[in-house]
N, CA and C atoms as a LAMMPS dump frame, in Angstrom:
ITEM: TIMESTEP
0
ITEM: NUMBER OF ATOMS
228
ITEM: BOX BOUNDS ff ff ff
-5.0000000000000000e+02 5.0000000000000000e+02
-5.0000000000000000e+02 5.0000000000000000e+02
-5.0000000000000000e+02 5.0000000000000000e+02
ITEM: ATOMS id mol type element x y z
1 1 1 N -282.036 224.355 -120.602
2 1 2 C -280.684 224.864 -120.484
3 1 3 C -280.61 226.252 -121.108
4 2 1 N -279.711 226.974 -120.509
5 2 2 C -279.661 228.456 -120.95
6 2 3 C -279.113 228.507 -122.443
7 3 1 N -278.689 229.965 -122.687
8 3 2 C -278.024 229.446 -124.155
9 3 3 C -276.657 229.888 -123.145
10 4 1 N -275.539 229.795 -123.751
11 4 2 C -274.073 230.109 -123.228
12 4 3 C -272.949 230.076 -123.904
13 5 1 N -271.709 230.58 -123.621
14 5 2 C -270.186 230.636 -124.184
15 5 3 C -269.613 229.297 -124.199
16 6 1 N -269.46 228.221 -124.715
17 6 2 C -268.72 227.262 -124.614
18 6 3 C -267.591 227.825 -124.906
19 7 1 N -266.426 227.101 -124.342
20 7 2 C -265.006 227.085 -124.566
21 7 3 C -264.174 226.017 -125.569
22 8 1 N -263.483 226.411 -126.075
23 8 2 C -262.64 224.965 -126.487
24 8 3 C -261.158 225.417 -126.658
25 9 1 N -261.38 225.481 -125.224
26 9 2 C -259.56 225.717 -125.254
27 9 3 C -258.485 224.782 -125.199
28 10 1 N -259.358 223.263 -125.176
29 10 2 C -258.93 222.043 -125.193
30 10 3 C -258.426 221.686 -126.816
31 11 1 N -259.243 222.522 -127.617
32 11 2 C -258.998 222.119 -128.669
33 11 3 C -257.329 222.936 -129.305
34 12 1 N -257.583 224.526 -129.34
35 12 2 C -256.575 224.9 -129.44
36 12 3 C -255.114 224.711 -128.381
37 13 1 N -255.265 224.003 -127.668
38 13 2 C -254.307 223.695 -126.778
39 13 3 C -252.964 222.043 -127.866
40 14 1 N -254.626 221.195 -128.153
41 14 2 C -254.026 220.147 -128.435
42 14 3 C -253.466 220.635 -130.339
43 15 1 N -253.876 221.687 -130.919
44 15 2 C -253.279 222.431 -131.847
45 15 3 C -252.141 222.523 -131.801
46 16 1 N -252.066 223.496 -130.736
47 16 2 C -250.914 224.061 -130.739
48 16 3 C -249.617 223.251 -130.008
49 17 1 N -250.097 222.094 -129.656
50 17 2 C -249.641 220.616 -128.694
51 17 3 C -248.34 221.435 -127.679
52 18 1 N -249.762 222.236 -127.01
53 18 2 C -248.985 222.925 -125.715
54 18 3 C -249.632 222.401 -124.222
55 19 1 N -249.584 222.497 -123.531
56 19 2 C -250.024 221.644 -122.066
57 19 3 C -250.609 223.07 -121.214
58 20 1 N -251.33 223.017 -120.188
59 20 2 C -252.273 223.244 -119.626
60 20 3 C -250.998 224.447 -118.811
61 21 1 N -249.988 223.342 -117.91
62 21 2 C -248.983 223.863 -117.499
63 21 3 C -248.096 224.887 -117.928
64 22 1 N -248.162 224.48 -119.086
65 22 2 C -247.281 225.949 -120.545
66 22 3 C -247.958 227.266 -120.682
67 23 1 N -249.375 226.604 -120.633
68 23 2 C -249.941 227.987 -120.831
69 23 3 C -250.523 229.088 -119.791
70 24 1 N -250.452 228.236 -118.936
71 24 2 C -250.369 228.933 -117.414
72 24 3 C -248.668 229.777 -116.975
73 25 1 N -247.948 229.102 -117.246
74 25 2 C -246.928 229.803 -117.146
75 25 3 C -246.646 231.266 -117.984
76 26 1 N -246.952 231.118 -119.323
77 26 2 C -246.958 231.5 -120.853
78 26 3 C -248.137 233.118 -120.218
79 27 1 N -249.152 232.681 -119.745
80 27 2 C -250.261 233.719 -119.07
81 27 3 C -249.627 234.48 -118.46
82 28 1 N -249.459 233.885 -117.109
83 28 2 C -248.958 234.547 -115.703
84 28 3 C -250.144 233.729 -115.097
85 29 1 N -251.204 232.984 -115.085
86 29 2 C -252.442 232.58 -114.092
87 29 3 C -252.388 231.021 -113.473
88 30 1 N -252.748 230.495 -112.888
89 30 2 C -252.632 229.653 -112.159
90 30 3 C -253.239 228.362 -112.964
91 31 1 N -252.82 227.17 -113.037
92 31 2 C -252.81 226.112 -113.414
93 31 3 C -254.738 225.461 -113.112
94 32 1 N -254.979 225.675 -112.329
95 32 2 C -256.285 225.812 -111.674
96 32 3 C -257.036 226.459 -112.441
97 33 1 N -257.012 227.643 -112.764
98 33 2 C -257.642 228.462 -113.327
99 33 3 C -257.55 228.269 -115.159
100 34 1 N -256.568 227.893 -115.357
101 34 2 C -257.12 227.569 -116.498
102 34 3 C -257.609 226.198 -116.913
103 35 1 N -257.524 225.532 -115.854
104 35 2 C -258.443 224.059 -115.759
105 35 3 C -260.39 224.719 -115.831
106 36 1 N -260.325 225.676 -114.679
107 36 2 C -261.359 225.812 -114.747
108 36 3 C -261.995 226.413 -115.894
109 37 1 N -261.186 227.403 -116.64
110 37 2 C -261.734 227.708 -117.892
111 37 3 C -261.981 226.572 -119.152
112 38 1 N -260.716 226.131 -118.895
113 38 2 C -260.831 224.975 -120.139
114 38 3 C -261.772 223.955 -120.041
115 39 1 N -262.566 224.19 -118.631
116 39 2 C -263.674 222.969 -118.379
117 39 3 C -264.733 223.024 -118.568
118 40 1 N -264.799 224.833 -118.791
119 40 2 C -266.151 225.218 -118.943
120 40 3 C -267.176 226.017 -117.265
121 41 1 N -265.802 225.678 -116.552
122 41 2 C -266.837 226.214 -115.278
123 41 3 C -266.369 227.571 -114.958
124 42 1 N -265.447 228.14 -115.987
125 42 2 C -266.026 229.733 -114.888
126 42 3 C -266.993 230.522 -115.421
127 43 1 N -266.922 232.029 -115.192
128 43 2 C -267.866 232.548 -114.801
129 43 3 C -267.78 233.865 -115.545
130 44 1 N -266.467 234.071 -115.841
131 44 2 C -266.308 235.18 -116.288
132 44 3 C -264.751 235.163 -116.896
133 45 1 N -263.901 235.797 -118.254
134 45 2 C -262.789 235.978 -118.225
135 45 3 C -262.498 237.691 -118.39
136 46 1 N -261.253 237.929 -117.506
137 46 2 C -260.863 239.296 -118.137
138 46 3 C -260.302 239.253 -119.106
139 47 1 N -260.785 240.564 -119.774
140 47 2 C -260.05 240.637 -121.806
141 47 3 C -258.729 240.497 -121.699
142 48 1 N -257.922 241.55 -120.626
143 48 2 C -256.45 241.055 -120.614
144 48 3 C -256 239.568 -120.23
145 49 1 N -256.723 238.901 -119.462
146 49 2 C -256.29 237.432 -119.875
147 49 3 C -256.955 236.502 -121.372
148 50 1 N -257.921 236.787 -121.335
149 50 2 C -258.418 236.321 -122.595
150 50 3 C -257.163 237.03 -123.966
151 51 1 N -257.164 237.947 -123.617
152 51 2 C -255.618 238.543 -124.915
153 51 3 C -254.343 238.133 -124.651
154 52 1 N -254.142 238.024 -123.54
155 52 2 C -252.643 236.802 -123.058
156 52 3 C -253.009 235.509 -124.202
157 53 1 N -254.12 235.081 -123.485
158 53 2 C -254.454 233.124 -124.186
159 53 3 C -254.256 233.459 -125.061
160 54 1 N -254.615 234.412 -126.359
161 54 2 C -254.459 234.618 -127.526
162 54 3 C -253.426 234.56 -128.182
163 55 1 N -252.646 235.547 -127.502
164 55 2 C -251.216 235.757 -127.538
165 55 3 C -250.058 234.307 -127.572
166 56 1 N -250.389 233.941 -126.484
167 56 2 C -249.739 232.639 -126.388
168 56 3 C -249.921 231.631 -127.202
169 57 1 N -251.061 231.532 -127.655
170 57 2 C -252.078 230.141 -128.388
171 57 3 C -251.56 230.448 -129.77
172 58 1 N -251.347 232.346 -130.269
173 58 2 C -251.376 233.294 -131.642
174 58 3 C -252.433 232.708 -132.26
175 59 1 N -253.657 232.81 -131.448
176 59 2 C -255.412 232.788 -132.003
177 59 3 C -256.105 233.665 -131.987
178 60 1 N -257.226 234.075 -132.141
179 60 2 C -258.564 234.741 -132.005
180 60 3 C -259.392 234.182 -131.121
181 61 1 N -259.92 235.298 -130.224
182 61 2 C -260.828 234.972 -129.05
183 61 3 C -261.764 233.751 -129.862
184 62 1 N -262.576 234.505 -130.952
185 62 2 C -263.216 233.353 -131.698
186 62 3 C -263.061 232.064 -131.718
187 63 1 N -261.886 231.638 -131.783
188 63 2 C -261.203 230.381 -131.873
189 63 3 C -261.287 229.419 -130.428
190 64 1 N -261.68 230.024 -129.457
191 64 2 C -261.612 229.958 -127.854
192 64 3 C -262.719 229.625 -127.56
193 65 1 N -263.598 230.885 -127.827
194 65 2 C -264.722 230.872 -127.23
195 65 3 C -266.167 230.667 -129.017
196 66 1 N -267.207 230.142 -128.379
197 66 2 C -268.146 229.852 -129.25
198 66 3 C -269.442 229.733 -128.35
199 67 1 N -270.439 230.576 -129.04
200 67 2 C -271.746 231.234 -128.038
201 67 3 C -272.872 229.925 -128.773
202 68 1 N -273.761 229.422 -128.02
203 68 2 C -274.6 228.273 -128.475
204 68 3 C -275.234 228.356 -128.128
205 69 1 N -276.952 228.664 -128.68
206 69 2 C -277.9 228.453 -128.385
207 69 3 C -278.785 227.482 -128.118
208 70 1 N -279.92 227.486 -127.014
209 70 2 C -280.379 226.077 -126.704
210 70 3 C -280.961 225.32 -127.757
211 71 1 N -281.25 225.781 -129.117
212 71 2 C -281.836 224.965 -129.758
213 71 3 C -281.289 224.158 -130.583
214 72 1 N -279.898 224.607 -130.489
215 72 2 C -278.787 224.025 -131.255
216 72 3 C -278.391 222.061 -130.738
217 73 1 N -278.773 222.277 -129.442
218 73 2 C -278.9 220.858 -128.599
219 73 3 C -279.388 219.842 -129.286
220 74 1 N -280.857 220.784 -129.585
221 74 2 C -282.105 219.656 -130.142
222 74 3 C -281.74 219.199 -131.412
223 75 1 N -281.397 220.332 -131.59
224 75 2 C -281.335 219.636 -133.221
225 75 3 C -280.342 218.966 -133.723
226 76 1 N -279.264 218.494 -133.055
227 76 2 C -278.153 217.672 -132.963
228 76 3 C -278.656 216.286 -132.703
């Protein structure tokens, strides 16, 4: 497995005990789309939406996103 960006926008979501729907609205982006982020399957975010989520969430990208290397797997 590569190394990669995990997300946990699941986590600050249930923080901030806001819904998927809220924060799509709260953005401007589509309900979809932040399914797909919060799932881990996209591909790419723009900074101005990544600074919306922020905004809305009042987090740090940090808090969102977390970079993991493959060896981190193993040794778990």
């Amino acid at each position: 497995m590569k190394d990669k960006i995990e997300v946990n926008l699941d986590v600050m979501l249930a923080k901030r005990k806001m819904s998927v729907t809220e924060l799509a609205e709260r953005v401007g982006i589509t309900i979809s789309n932040i399914s797909i982020l919060k799932n881990g399957k996209a591909k790419a975010i723009r900074f101005e939406t990544l600074a919306s989520i922020c905004e809305a969430l009042d987090c740090q990208p940090g808090e969102i996103l977390y970079y993991r290397k493959d060896d981190e797997n193993e040794e778990n």
